[in-house]
N, C-alpha and C positions, 0 to 999 in steps of 0.2 A: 395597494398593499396596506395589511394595518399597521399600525401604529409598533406595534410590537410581534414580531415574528419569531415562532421558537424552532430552532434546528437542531437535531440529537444527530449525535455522531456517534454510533456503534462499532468498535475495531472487536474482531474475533479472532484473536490471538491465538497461537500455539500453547502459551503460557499464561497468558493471562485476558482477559475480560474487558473492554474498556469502553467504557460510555461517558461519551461530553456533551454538556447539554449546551449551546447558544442562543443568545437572546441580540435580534437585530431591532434597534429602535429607529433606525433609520432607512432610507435605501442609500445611503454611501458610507463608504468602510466597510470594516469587517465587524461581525459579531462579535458579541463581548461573554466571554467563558461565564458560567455562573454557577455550572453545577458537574460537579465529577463524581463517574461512580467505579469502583475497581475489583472484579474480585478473580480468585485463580480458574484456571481454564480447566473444566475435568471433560472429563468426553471428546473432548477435539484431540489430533495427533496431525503433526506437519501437517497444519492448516485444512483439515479436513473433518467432519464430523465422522464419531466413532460409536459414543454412546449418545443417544436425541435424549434421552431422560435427562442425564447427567449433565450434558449440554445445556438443555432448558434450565436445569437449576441455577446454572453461572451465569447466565444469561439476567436471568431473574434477580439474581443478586445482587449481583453490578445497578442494572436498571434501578433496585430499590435502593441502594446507595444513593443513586445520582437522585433520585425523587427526594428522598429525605432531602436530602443539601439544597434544595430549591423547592421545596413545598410546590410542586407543581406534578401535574399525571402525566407522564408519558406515553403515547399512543402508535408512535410513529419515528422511523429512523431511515439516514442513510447506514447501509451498513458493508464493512470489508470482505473483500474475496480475497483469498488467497490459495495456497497449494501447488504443491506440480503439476495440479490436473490442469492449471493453467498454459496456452499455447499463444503464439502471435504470429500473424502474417501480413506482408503488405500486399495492398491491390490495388488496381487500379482499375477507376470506371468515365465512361465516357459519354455522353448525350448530345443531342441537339437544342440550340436554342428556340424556345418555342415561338417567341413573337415575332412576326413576320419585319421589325426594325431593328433587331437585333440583338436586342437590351437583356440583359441577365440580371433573372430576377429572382427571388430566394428559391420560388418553385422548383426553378432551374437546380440551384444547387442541390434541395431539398434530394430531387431527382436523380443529380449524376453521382450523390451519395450515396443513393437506394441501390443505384447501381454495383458501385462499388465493392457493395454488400454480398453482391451475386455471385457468390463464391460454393464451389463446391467443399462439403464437410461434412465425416461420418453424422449415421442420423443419433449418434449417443452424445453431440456436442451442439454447444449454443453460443451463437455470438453476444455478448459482454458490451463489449464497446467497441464504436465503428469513428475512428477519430478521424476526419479530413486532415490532412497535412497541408501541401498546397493545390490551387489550382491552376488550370493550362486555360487559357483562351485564344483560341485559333494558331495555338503554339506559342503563345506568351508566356513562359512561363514562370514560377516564381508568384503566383497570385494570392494573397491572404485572406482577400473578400473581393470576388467578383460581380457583387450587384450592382449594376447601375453601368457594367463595364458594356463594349458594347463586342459582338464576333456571334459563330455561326454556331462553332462546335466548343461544346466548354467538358473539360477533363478534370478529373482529380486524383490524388494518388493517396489513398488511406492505410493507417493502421488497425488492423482488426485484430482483437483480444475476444480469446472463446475460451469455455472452461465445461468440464464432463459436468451432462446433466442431471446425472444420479447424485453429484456431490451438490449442483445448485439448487437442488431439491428438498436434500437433507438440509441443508443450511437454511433456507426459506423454512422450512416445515419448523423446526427449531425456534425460527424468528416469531413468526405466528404463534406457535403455541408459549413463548412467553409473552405476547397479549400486544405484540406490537404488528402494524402494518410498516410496509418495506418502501420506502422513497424512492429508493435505488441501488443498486448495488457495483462497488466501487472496486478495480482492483485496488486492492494494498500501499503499494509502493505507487500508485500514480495519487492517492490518498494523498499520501507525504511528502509527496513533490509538492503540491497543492501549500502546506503550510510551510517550507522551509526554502521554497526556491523563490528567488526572483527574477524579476523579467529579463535583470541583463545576464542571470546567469543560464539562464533556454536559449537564452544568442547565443550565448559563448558557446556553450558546447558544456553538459555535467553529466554528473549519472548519481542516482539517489538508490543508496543501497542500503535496503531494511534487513538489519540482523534481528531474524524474531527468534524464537524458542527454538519452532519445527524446521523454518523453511529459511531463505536468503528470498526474498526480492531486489529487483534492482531495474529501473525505469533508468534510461539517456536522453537526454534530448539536444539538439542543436539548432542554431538558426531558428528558435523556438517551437520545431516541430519534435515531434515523438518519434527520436529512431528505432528504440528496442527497449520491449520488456518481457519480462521473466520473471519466475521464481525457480528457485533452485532447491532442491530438496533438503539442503546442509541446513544448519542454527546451533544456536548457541547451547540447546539440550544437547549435543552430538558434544561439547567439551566436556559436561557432567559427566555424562557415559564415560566418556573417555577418562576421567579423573577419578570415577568410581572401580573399571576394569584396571587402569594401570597402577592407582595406589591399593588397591583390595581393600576399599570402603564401600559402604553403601552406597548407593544413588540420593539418600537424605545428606549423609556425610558430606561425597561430594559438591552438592550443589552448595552446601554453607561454604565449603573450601573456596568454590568459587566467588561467592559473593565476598569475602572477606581477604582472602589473601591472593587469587591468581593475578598474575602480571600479565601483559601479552609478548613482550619481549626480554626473553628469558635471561640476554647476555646485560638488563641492567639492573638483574635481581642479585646479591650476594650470595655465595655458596654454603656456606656456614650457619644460616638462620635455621632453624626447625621448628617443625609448628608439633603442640601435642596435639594427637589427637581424641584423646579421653574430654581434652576442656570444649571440645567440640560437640563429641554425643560419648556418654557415658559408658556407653557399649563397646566401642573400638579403645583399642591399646596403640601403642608405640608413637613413632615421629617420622615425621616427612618432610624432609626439605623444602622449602619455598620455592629452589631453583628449580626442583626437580617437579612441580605445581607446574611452575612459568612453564616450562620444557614442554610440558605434554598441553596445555590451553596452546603455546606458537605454534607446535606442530599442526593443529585441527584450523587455527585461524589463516596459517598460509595456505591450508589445501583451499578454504570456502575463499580466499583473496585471489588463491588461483582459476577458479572456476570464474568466478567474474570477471578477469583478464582473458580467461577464454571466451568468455560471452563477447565481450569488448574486443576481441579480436577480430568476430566474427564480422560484426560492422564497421571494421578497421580505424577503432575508437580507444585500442590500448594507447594510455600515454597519451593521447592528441584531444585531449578533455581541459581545453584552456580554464572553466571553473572549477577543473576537478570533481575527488570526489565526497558528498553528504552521507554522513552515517548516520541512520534514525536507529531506531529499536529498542531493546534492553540490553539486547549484546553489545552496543555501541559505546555502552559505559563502561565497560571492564576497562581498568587501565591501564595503559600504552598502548592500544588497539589505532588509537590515530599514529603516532608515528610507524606501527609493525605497518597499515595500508599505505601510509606513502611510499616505503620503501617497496611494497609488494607490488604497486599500479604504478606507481611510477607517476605520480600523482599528487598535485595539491590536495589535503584531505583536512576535512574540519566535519566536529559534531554538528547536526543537524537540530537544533531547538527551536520550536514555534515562534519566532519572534517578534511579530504580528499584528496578534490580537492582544486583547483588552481584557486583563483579570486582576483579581486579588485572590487567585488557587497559586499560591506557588509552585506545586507538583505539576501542573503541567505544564512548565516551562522546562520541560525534559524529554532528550532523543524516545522515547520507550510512549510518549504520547503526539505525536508525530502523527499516526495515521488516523486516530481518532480525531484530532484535530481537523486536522485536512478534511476529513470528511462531513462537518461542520461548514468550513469552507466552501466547498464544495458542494454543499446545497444550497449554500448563499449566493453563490455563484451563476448555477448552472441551475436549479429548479425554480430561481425564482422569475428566469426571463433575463438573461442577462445580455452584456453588450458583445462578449466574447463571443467573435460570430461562428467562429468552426466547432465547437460544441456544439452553439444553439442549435445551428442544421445538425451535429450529430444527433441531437435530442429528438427533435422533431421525426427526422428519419426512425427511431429506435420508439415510436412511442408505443408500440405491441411489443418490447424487449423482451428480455428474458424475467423482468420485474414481475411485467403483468402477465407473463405465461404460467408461472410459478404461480402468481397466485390465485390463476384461473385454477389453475391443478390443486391445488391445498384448497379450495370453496366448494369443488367438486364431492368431496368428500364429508364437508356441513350437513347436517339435516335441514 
């Protein structure tokens, strides 16, 4: 490895843009932050591209942000998926051991991963990531690394993440033509796990829920495996809406409303306060109550609290999240949003901040750079060969993914 290795983390936000640039000087620890670039999201809508032009220019901009701040070019990124297009399934695949003594050897795993794999799925969809969980050896089960073990028939039970591939097309095609090549492509919320979880909290039992703009993400994990991940189509632009339609302001209007005066729980706002709204934008007239702000941001925050309790139901994980639950995103700032989810999950809940790595950016020592981060991580981790073995095989297995399909398809099209 050299001396110095650079890893760019590209997050493609709802709302906003985000590229971290890392620089490893060593092979132990984490990378150390050096460069950030941020700009607003135009073209993308709930985590999907809309407009490629518009898209590429935010892309472009963030990217040249983060090069000024580190006099360095940028050529190459991990970068985030997101959207509803995203799905999950668990599978489970089975093999024989191949050498005739017994011994389970990465091939092996290599293999009863691939297997795994072998999943039937419409042909408009592509698998993402194929994460082993655990392994079985001759019914042993419970296995975290079976090499070296010895048995006849070796099993494993994986999570597979696939996403529509007209959307991972657009996204890639986007990617390239603002002048970068694609490292990998990361869900979202498993992004953010990456910079905000620790090891004893995958034992325990947590769930990392990204309030972005468009969408809700939310990855669990327990006993350090990946129970369930999602994205849910609600965010934090669904309260603007909502603040724009219920007080009859703009969507400019509202969104300032939000960023400056909404609460999330409404009964610890006074009733008496009014906000003018002329010192806000010139254009609107009259007053609105603060209470009546809070009232309509809790209403939309308990519906998106509710739907992850439904998710969390579904893998009989409501409430039984001994780490609770991590808020990343920009919606995870609005405040009382931590006390409105304890009460709504039923759940120990704290802001999720990178706490981790090594910088003098203070900016991203905040929930809203969570997945950029992680994905920084994330390539320090897993692209460079690392010791984490149930990746490593997922890597190896995935190494025709959906990366290099994409960008057989977008060269296709080169002179």
């Amino acid at each position: 490895m050299p001396k110095e290795q650079i890893f760019v983390g590209l997050d493609v936000g709802s709302s906003a843009i985000r590229v971290v640039i890392g620089k490893q000087e060593s092979e132990i620890g984490q990378p150390s932050i050096i460069g950030v670039g941020e700009a607003p999201s135009n073209g993308i809508r709930r985590g999907v591209i809309v407009d490629i032009d518009e898209a590429v220019s935010s892309i472009s901009e963030a990217l040249e942000k983060a090069e000024r701040m580190t006099g360095l070019s940028i050529d190459h990124a991990v970068v985030s998926v997101g959207g509803a297009h995203i799905s999950s399934q668990e599978s489970h695949g089975v093999v024989a051991v191949a050498r005739a003594d017994g011994e389970v050897t990465e091939n092996d795993v290599v293999r009863v991963v691939d297997a795994s794999q072998a999943i039937s799925i419409p042909s408009n969809r592509e698998i993402l990531h194929v994460i082993p969980k655990t392994f079985t050896v001759d019914g042993q089960k419970g296995i975290k690394d079976p090499v070296g073990m010895s048995g006849i028939r070796l099993e494993v039970d994986s999570h597979i993440i696939q996403g529509s591939i007209p959307f991972i097309k657009n996204l890639t095609k986007c990617i390239m033509q603002a002048g970068l090549e694609i490292d990998d492509l990361v869900l979202a919320p498993l992004a953010a796990s990456q910079a905000v979880l620790s090891k004893k909290q995958k034992e325990l039992g947590v769930v990392v829920i990204d309030l972005g703009g468009g969408t809700t993400g939310m990855v669990v994990f327990e006993e350090a495996d990946l129970v369930m991940s999602n994205i849910l189509p609600v965010g934090a632009m669904h309260i603007t809406n909502d603040l724009a339609i219920g007080l009859r302001t703009s969507v400019d209007t509202a969104e300032k409303l939000k960023l400056q005066y909404a609460f999330a729980e409404a009964r610890e706002v006074k009733k008496d306060v009014e906000i003018d709204l002329n010192k806000i934008d010139k254009q609107e007239d009259g007053t609105v109550s603060t209470k009546h702000v809070a009232e309509i941001v809790e209403a939309r925050l308990e519906e998106i609290f509710s739907l992850v309790n439904k998710e969390l139901k579904r893998v009989n994980k409501d409430g039984q999240l001994p780490a609770g639950a991590i808020l990343v995103g920009g919606g995870a700032k609005l405040p009382g949003v931590v006390e409105l989810a304890k009460k709504e999950l039923r759940l120990p809940v704290v802001l999720g901040v990178p706490g981790s790595v090594n910088t003098v950016i203070d900016r991203v020592n905040d929930p809203s750079y969570a997945t950029a981060i992680g994905l920084v991580m994330w390539a320090n981790e897993y692209l460079l060969g690392s010791s984490h073995t149930v990746n490593k095989f997922a890597k190896k297995v995935l190494e025709n993914d959906a990366v290099n399909r994409m960008r057989k398809w977008f060269k296709s099209f080169l002179p």
